[in-house]
ROVEXLO-873874 format. One record per residue (C-alpha): x, y, z. Coordinates in steps of 0.5 Angstrom, whole numbers, padded with zeros to 4 digits, always signed. Example, Ala and Ser with C-alpha at 12.3 -4.5 7.8 and 13.67 -1.06 7.14 Angstrom:
# residues 2
+0025-0009+0016/+0027-0002+0014/
END
This chain:
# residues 257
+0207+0191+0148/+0211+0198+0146/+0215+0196+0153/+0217+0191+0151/+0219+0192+0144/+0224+0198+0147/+0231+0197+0145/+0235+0194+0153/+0240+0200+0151/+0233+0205+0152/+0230+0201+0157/+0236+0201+0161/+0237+0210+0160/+0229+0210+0162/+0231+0206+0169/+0237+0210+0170/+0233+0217+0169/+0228+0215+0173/+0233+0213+0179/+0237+0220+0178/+0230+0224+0179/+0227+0220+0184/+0235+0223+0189/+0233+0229+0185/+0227+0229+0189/+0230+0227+0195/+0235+0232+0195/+0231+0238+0195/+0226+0236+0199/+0232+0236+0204/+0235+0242+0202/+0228+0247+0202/+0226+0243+0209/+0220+0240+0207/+0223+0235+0210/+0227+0233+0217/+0233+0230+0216/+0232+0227+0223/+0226+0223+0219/+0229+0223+0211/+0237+0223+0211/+0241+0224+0205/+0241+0219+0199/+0249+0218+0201/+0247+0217+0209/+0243+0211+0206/+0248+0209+0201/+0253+0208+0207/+0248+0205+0211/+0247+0200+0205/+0255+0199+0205/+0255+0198+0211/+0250+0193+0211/+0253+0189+0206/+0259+0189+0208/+0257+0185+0215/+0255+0177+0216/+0249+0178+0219/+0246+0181+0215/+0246+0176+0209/+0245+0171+0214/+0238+0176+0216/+0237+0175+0208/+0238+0168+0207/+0233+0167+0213/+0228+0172+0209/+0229+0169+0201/+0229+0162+0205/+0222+0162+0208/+0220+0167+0202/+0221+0163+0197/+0219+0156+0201/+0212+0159+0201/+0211+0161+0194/+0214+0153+0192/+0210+0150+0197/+0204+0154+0197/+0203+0153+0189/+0204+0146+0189/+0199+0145+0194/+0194+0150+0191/+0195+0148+0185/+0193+0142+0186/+0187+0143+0191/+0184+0147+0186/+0184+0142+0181/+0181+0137+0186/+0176+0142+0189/+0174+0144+0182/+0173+0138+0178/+0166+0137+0182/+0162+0143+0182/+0158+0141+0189/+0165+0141+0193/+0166+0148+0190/+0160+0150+0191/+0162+0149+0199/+0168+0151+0199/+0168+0157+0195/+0166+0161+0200/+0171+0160+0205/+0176+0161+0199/+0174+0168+0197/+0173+0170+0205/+0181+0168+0206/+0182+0171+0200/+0179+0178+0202/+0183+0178+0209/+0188+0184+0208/+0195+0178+0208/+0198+0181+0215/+0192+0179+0220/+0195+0171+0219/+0202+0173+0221/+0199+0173+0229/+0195+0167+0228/+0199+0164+0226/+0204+0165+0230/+0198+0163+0236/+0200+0156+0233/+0207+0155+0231/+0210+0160+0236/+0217+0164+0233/+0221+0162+0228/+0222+0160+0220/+0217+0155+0221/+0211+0161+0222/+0214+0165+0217/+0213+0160+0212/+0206+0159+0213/+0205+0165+0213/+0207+0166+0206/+0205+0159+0204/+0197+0160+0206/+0198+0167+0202/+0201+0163+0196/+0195+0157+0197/+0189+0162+0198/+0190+0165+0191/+0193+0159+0188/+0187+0155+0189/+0183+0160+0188/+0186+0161+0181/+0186+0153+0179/+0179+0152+0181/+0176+0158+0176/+0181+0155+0171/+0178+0149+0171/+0171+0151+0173/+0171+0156+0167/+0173+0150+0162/+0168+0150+0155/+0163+0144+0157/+0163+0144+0150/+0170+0141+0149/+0169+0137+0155/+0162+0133+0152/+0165+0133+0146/+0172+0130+0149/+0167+0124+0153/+0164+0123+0146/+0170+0120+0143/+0171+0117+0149/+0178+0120+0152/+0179+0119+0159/+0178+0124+0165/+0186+0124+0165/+0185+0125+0159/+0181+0131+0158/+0184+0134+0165/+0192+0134+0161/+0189+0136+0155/+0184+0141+0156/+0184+0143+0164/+0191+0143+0165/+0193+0149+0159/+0187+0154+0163/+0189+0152+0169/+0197+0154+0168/+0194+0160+0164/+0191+0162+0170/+0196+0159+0176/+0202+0164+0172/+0197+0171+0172/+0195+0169+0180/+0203+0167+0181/+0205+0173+0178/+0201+0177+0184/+0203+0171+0190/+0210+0173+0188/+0210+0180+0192/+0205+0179+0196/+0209+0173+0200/+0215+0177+0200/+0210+0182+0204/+0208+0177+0209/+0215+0174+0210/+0218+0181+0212/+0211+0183+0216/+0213+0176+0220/+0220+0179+0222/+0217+0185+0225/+0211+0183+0228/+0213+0176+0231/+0219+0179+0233/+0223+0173+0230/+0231+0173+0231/+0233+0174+0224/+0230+0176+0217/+0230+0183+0214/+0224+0185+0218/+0228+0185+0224/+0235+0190+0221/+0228+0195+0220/+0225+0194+0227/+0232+0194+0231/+0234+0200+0226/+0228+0204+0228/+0227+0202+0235/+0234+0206+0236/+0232+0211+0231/+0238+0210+0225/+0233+0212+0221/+0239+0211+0215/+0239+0204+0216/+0231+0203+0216/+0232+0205+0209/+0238+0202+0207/+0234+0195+0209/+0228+0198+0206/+0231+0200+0200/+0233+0192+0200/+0226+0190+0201/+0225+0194+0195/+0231+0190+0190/+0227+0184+0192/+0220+0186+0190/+0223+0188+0183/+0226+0181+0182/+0220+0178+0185/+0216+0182+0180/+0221+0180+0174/+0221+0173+0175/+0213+0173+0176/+0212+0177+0169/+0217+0172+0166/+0214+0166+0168/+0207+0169+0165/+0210+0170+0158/+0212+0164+0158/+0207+0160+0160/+0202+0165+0157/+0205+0165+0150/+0199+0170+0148/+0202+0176+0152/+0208+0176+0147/+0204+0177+0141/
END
């Protein structure tokens, strides 16, 4: 891709004028009155706001909890979907059965699991963990099994001939597609339970998390402190997406032809 291609100095001069237009934006929109200052304050209300926040222990402790039950999720959930998928996948009549179970979860809109899990497990780490797990896990599975049912039955009959193994054709030909397909599904799963995480802070009404510094701000209309954690919020979506497109250039070694 030319993006990828393009000088880091370049890159870097690109982000750092798009950030300088975006506060440009901010500011006349203040200034004009298009906007309230009540709603959207200054970019230097929010930056001491952020400050502020940084410079307290609970609020690394409400992002500790975040990235904890964040990152648990995506782990768990693309172990455990990982290898469901393969399994489910391996026979074409389980599939057959499942499938459309896989896909009805996949479609639900990711929030709606937030109060039903929340039936089950109650308050804390442990539903905020689900939460995002059951999200990793849907499109996890989703993925692999594909993978697997999208190999070239050609190579599979061609690899029973020279008589290899079941454990041999998954290793040789099922694994390679099933990793292609994991890393793209990854990639999407990634932000997607950041989303669920910060959701379960704010509609289960947990005691930590980054959700909770949103919820409480707003409840008491510190509208700079809003968008200092919500600013937050963003820096770890944009980590999220870097280590999602990095994990697919080097699993997917074609995308850096």
């Amino acid at each position: 891709m030319f993006f990828d291609r393009m000088p880091l100095w370049k890159r870097f001069v690109c982000v750092i004028g798009g950030v300088l237009i975006l506060l440009l934006i901010w500011k006349i929109s203040l200034i004009t009155g298009l906007v309230s200052p009540l709603l959207l304050p200054t970019p230097s209300k929010v930056g001491a706001a952020l400050l502020r926040l940084v410079s307290s222990i609970s609020f690394w402790n409400d992002l500790g909890a975040t990235v904890f039950a964040w990152l648990a999720g995506v782990s768990s959930g693309t172990l455990i979907g990982g290898l469901a998928g393969i399994s489910l996948g391996l026979n074409r009549y389980i599939w057959a059965a499942v499938e459309p179970w896989v896909e009805f979860l996949r479609s639900l809109p990711s929030v709606v699991l937030v109060p039903l899990v929340s039936l089950f497990l109650g308050v804390g780490s442990s539903s905020r963990i689900a939460c995002s797990a059951i999200v990793v896990i849907v499109l996890m599975l989703s993925a692999s099994a594909m993978a697997v049912r999208s190999t070239k039955d050609t190579h599979i009959r061609l690899a029973f001939a020279w008589r290899a193994s079941r454990f041999q054709i998954i290793r040789t030909f099922v694994l390679p597609s099933v990793l292609s397909h994991m890393a793209i599904a990854l990639r999407a799963a990634i932000p997607i339970a950041l989303i669920v995480v910060v959701a379960a802070d704010m509609l289960i009404a947990t005691e930590s998390g980054i959700g909770k510094i949103v919820l409480d701000a707003l409840s008491v209309f510190d509208t700079a402190t809003m968008y200092a954690a919500i600013v937050v919020v963003g820096l770890l979506g944009y980590i999220a997406a870097v280590v999602g497109s990095f994990i697919e250039r080097r699993t997917i070694h074609w995308t850096n032809v």
